[in-house]
N, C-alpha and C positions, 0 to 999 in steps of 0.2 A: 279602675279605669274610668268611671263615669263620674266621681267626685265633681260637686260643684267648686267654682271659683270663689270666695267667701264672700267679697264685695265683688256685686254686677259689676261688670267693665272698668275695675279697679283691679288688674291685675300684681299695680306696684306692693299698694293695701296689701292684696293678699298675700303676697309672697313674703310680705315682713312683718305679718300678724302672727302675737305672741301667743300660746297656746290658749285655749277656750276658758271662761273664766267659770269659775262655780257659780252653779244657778240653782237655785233652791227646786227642788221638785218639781223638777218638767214630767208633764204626763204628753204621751204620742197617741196619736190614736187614726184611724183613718174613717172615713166615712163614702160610702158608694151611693150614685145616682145612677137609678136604672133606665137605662133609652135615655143617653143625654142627646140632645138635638143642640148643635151649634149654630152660630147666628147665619152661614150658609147653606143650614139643610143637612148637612152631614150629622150621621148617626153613632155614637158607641153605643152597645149595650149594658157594658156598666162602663162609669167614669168614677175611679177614686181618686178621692182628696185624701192626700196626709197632713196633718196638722198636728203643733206641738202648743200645749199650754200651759201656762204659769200663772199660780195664783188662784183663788176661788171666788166663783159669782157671787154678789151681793146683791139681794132681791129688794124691791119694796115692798110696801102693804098690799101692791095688789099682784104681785108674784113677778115683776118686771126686773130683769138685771141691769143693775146701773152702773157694773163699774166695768163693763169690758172695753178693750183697749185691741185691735185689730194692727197689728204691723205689717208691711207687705214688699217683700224681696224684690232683687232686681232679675236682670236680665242673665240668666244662667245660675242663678242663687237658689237659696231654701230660705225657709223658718231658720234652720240654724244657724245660719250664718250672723243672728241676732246674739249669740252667745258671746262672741268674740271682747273681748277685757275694753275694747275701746267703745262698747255700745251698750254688752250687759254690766259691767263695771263701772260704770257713769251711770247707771238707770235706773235697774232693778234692785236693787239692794236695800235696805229698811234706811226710811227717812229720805229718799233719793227719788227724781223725778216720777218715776215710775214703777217705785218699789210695788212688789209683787206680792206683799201683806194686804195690800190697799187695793190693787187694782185687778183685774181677770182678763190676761195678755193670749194674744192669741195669734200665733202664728204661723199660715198658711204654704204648703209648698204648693206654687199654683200648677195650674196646664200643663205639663209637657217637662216639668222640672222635677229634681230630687224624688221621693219615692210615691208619689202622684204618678197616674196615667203620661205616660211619654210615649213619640214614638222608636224609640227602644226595647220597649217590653217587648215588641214581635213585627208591629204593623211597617215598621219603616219608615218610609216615603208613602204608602197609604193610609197612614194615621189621619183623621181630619186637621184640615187647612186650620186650624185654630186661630184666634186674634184676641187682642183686650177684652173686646166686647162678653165672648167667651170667658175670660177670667174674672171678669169681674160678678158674672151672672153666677158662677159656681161660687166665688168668696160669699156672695153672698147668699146663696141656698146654704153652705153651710153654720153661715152663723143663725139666720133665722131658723130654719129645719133643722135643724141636729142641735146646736146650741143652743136654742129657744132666745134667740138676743134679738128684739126689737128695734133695739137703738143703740148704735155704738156709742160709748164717750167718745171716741178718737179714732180716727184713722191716721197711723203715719206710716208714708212711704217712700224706699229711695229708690231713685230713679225709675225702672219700671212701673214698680211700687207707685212710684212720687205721681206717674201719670194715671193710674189704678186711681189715685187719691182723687184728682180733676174730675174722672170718670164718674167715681162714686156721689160727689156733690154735686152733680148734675141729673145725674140718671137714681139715685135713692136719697136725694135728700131729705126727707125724714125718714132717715135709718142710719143716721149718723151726726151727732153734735159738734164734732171740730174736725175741722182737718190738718196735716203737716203732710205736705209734698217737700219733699226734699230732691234737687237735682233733674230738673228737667223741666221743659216749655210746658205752655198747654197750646201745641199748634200741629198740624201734621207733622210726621217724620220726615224732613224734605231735605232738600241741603247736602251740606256735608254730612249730618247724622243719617241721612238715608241712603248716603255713599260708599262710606266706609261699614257699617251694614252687607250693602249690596256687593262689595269689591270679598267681604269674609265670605258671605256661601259662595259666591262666584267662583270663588278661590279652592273652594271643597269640591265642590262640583265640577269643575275642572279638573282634577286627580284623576285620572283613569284607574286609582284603586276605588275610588269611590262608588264608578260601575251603578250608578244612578240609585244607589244610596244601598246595594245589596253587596255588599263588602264584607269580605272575609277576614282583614286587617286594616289595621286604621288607616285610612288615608292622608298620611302623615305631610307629605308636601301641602294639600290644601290645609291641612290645620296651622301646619306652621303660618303659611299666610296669614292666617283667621287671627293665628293670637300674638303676631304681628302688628295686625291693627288693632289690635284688643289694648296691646303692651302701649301705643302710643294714644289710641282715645281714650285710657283711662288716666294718661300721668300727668302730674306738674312737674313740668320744665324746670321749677325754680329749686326743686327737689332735685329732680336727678342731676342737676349742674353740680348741685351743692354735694348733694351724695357718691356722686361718678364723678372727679373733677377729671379723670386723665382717658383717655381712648382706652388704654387695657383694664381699665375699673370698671367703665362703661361696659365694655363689649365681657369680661368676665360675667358682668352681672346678668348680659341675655343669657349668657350661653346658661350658664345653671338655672336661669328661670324657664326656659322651652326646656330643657330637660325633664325640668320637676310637673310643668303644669301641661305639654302640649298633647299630651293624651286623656288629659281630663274627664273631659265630654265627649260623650257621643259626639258625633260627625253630624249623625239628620237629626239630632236631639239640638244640636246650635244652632242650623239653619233654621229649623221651625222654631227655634227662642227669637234667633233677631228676625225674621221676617212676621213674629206677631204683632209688632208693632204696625204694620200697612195700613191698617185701616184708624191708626189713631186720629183724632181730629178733635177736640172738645171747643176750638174757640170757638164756631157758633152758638154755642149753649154758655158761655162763663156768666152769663148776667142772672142763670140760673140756680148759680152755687151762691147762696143765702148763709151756709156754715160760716164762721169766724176760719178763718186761714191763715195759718203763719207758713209761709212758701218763702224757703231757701236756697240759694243755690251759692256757687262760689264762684270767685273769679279767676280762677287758673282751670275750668273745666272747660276742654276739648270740645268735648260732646255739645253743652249748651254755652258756650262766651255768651258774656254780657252784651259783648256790640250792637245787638240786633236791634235793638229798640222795641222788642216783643215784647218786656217785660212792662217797660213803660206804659205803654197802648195799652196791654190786658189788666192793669193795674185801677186803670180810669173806668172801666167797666167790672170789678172786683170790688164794689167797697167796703166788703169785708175781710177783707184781706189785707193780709199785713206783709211786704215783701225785704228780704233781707239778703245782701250779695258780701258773705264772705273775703274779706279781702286772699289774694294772692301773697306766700310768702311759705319758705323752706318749711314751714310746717305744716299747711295745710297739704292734704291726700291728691288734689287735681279731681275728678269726676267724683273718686272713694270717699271728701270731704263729708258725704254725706251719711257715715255710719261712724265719724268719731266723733262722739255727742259731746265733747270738751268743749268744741267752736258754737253748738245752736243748742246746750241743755237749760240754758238758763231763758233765754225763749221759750220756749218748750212749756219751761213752767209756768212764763206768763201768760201762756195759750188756756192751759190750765186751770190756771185760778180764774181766768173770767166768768 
C-alpha cells in the first residue's frame, strides 16, 4: 500500500517503467540519530535513515574517500528508484558514466520517505513539521558520521533531489566537488508549483475519511485528486497526444493507472512530502555555490517551464554553472526527463572529467 512512485511527480514514467535493471551488489543498511532536533525545534528520539550503496570507497594516503557519489530522490521516491534500466542501465555498469567499479554510490531515502522515519510508522499528523532544511542536514550527518565521507565527488539530484543539490552548495560547500540538479528552480516554491501542491493535500484533507489524518481506510476521494494532479504535473503533452491519440486510449489509460497507483502512499506520508518544500528558498545565497554545476531541466516540464526568465537571471549570478534546457518532443518524460540519463549522460560525463 505505501510503495513509492518510481519517478517524483512523474507519474506517466512510472507507470511505463520496464522492470528494475540488474545492479551489481547493492548493500541496504540503515543508520539512527539519537534526539534529532529539526530546524523548528521539534524533537524525535531516534530518526532513521535508510540507505542503499553501490560500489566501494576508495581512500587516499591520508584515509579520505574520493570516489563517493551521493544521488538524491524526488518527491514521494526512494534510493531505489535509481535502479530503474532508464537510470541504472545508462550509468552504473562497467565503463559507463558512473559505473559502480570506479565510484562509491550512495543512495538516501530521505525524511518521511520509503523505509526512513515517516509519518506513517505511528506518529501521523504529529510527526515533526519536517522541510529541506531538515533533509539535507540528515544527508549529510550520514555521509560524514556513518560513512566517514568528507568530500563528496558529486551530488546529483532530481527534482527534489535537484533542489537538495542548490541547498547542498550553499550551505556545505566544501563537502562536495560538483553538483547536477536536475529538474527544478533554485527559487521559492510559489506559483503554480506551490498550487497544485496546495490544491493535492487540500484535496486529502478534505475527505472526511481522512478524519485529520487518523483514518482507518484510505481516503480515496482526496488521493484521487492528489494523483490527479500528480498525473498532469508530471506529463508531456507531446507524449500523451502522441501516445493517447483517441478519447477512449486516453481515458483507458487513467482509468488503469488510478487503479494501479492511487493507493500507493500513505495519505499524511504525501502531504508531509509535498508541503516540505514551504520553506525552500536558495536564491539569496546562489553567488555562494562555488561547485562547477551542470543544472538541467527540460522543456515540456509542468512543474518548472522555461518561461520564467528564472533561469536566465540565476545563471548571471552562477558562473559556475553550466545550464542546459532539454528540448520538448514525444520522447522526452515531461517533469520524469530527469531520470532518463539517454538525454543528460553525456554531460554528466563532462561534469566529470573536469
Amino acid at each position: 500500500m505505501r510503495k513509492f512512485l518510481i519517478a517524483s511527480l512523474a507519474l506517466l514514467s512510472a507507470i511505463h517503467t520496464p522492470a528494475k535493471a540488474e545492479v551489481a551488489s547493492p548493500a541496504e543498511a540503515d543508520t539512527v540519530f539519537a534526539n534529532f532536533t529539526f530546524a523548528n525545534g521539534e524533537r524525535l528520539p531516534e530518526l532513521k535513515i535508510h540507505y542503499t550503496t553501490l560500489g566501494t570507497p576508495k581512500r587516499d594516503a591520508k584515509g579520505n574517500v574520493t570516489n563517493a557519489v551521493m544521488i538524491l530522490h524526488g518527491t514521494g521516491g526512494t534510493g531505489h528508484q535509481f535502479f530503474q534500466p532508464q537510470f541504472a542501465g545508462e550509468l552504473f555498469d562497467p565503463g559507463q558514466v558512473l559505473d559502480t567499479t570506479k565510484y562509491f554510490i550512495i543512495l538516501p531515502d530521505n525524511i518521511g520517505h520509503g523505509k526512513s522515519t515517516k509519518p506513517s510508522d505511528g506518529l501521523r499528523m504529529a510527526f515533526p513539521k519536517y522541510d529541506y532544511a531538515d533533509m539535507i542536514a540528515a544527508q549529510h550527518r550520514l555521509v560524514t558520521e556513518k560513512l566517514g565521507v568528507k568530500r563528496l565527488k558529486l551530488i546529483l539530484g532530481t527534482s527534489m533531489g535537484c533542489m537538495h543539490a542548490f541547498m547542498w552548495g550553499a550551505t556545505y560547500p566544501d563537502a562536495v566537488e560538483k553538483l547536477a540538479p536536475f529538474a527544478c528552480l533554485p527559487v521559492e516554491i510559489a506559483g503554480q508549483n506551490r498550487m497544485w501542491r496546495k490544491l493535492s493535500m487540500d484535496a486529502i484533507k478534505a475527505d472526511p475519511t481522512w478524519n485529520n489524518g487518523n483514518y482507518t481506510a484510505p481516503p480515496l476521494a482526496g488521493l484521487r485528486t492528489a494523483a490527479s494532479l500528480n498525473l498532469i504535473a508530471g506529463a508531456n503533452p507531446l507524449a500523451l497526444q502522441a501516445q493517447y491519440p483517441t478519447r477512449a486510449a486516453a481515458e483507458a489509460f487513467t482509468d488503469e493507472a488510478f487503479a494501479r497507483i492511487v493507493t500507493r502512499n500513505d495519505a499524511n506520508d504525501i502531504i508531509y512530502q509535498l508541503d516540505s518544500s514551504r520553506n525552500y528558498n536558495p536564491w539569496p545565497t546562489l553567488e555562494s555555490i562555488k561547485a562547477p554545476t551542470l543544472w538541467i531541466n527540460s522543456a515540456d516540464d509542468f512543474i518548472n517551464p522555461p518561461n520564467y526568465g528564472i533561469t536566465e537571471t540565476a545563471m548571471k549570478r552562477m558562473p559556475t554553472t553550466k545550464f542546459i534546457l532539454i528540448p520538448a518532443s514525444t520522447e522526452t518524460k515531461g517533469h520524469g526527463t530527469h531520470s532518463w540519463a539517454k538525454f543528460w549522460k553525456e554531460e554528466l560525463a563532462k561534469l566529470l572529467a573536469q
